[in-house]
C-alpha positions as a Markdown table, in Angstrom:
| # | Residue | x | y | z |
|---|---|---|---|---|
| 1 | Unk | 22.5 | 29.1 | -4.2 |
| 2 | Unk | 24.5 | 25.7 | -3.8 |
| 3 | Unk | 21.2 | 24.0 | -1.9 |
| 4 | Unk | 18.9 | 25.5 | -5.0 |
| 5 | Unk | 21.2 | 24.1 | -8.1 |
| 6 | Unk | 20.3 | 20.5 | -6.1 |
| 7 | Unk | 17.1 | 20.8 | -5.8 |
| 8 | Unk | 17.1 | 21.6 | -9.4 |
| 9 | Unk | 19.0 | 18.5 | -10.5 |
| 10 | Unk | 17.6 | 16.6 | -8.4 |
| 11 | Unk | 14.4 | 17.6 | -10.0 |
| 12 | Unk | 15.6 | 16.8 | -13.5 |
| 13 | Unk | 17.2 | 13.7 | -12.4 |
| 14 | Unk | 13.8 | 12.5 | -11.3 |
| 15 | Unk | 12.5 | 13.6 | -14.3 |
| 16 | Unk | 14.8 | 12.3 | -16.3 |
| 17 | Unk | 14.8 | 8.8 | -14.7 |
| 18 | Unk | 10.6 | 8.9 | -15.7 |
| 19 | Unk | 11.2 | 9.7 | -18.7 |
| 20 | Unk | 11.6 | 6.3 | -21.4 |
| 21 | Unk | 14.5 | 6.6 | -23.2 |
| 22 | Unk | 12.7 | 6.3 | -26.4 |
| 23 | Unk | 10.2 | 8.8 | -26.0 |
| 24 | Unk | 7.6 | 6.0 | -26.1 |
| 25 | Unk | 4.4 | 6.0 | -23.7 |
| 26 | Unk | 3.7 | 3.2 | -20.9 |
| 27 | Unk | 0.9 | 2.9 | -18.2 |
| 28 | Unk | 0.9 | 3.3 | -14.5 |
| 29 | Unk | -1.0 | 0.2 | -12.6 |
| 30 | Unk | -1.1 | 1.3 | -8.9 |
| 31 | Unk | -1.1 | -1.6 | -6.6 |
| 32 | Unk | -4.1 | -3.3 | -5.1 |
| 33 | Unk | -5.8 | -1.2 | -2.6 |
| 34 | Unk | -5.0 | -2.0 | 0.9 |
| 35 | Unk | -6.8 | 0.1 | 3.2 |
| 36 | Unk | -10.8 | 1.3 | 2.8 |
| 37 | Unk | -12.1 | 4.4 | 3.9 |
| 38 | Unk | -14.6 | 4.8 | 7.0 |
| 39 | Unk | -18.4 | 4.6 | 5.9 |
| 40 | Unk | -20.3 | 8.3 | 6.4 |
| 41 | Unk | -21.5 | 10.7 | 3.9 |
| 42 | Unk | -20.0 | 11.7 | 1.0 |
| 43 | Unk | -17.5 | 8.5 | 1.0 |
| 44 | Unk | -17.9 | 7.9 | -2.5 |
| 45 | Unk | -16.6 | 11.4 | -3.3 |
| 46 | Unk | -14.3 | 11.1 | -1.3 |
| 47 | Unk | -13.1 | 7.7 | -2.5 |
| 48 | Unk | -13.6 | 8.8 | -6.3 |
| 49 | Unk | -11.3 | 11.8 | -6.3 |
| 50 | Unk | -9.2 | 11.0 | -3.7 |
| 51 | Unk | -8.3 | 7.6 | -4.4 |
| 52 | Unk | -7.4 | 8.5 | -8.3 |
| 53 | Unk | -4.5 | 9.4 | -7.1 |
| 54 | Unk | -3.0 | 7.8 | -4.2 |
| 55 | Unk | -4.1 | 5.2 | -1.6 |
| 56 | Unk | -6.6 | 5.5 | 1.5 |
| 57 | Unk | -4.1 | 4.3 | 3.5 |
| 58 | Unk | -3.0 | 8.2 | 2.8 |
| 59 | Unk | -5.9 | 9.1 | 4.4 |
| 60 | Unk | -6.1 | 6.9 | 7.2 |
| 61 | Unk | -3.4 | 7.3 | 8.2 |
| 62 | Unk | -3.3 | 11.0 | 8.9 |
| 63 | Unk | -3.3 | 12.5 | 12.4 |
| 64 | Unk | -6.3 | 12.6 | 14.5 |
| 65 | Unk | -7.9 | 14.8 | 17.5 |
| 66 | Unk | -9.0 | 18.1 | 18.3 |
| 67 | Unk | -6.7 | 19.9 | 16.3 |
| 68 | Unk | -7.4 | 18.3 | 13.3 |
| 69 | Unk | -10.9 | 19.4 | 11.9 |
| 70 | Unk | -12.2 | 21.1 | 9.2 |
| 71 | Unk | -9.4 | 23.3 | 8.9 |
| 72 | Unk | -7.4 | 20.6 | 8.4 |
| 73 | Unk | -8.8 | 18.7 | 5.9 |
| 74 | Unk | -9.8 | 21.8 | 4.1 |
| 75 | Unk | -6.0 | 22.5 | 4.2 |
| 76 | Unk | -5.1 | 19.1 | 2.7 |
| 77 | Unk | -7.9 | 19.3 | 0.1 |
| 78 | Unk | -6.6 | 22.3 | -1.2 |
| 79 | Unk | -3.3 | 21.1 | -1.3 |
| 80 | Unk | -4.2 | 18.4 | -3.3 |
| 81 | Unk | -6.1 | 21.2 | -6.0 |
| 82 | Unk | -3.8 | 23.8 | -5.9 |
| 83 | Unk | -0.3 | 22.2 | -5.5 |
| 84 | Unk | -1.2 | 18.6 | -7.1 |
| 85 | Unk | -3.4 | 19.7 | -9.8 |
| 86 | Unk | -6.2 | 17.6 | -8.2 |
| 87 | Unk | -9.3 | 18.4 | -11.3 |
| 88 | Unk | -12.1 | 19.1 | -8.0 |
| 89 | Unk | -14.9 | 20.9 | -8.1 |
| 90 | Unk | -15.7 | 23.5 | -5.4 |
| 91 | Unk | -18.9 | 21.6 | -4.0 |
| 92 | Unk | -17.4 | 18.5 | -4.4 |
| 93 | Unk | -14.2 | 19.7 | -2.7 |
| 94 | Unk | -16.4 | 21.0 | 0.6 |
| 95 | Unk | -18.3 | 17.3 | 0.6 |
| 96 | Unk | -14.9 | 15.8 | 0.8 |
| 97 | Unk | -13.6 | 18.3 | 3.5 |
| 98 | Unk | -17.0 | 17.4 | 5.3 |
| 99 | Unk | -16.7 | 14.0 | 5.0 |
| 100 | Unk | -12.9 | 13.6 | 6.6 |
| 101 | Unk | -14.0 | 15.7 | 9.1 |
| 102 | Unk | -16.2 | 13.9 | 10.4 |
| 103 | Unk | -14.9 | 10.2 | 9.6 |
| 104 | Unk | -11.1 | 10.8 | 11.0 |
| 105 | Unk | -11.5 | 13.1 | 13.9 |
C-alpha cells in the first residue's frame, strides 16, 4: 500500500512538474540526432515511426545475438503500440519487426 501511494505521487509529481503553471502550451525540440540506423529494407519505416519518438541510439543500442530475433523486436514493437500509444499500423508494424530483425541481430 505504502510503495503504491509513491508510485502515485511520484506520478503526479511528474506530472505536475510538465505541467506550465499557466496552463499555456510550449513545444518539444528533441536534440539533434546522434546515431543512424543500419541500411536494409524497410529503414525508412522504421526510421519514420520509430524515430518520432525517441532516438536511434534507442535502437542501437539494444542487445544483440541469438536470443534476440523476431520475437524480440516484435515484443518491443508492441510495446511501443500498446503501452506507448505508438499510432502503427499492423503491416507497417511487421516491416519494422522485420527490419530490426535483420539489421541488429
Amino acid at each position: 500500500m505504502k510503495a503504491s501511494f509513491i508510485v502515485a505521487f511520484l506520478c503526479g509529481a511528474r506530472f505536475l512538474v510538465l505541467q506550465p503553471a499557466d496552463g499555456a502550451s510550449f513545444v518539444y525540440r528533441a536534440p539533434a540526432e546522434t546515431a543512424a540506423l543500419s541500411p536494409g529494407p524497410n529503414v525508412e519505416v522504421a526510421e519514420k515511426f520509430c524515430g518520432a519518438c525517441h532516438s536511434y541510439e534507442y535502437i542501437t543500442t539494444q542487445p544483440r545475438g541469438s536470443s534476440f530475433g523476431q520475437d524480440f523486436w516484435r515484443a518491443e514493437v508492441n510495446k511501443m503500440i500498446k503501452v506507448f500509444g505508438a499510432p502503427i499500423k499492423d503491416t507497417d508494424a511487421k516491416s519494422i519487426v522485420d527490419y530490426l530483425s535483420d539489421a541488429y541481430k
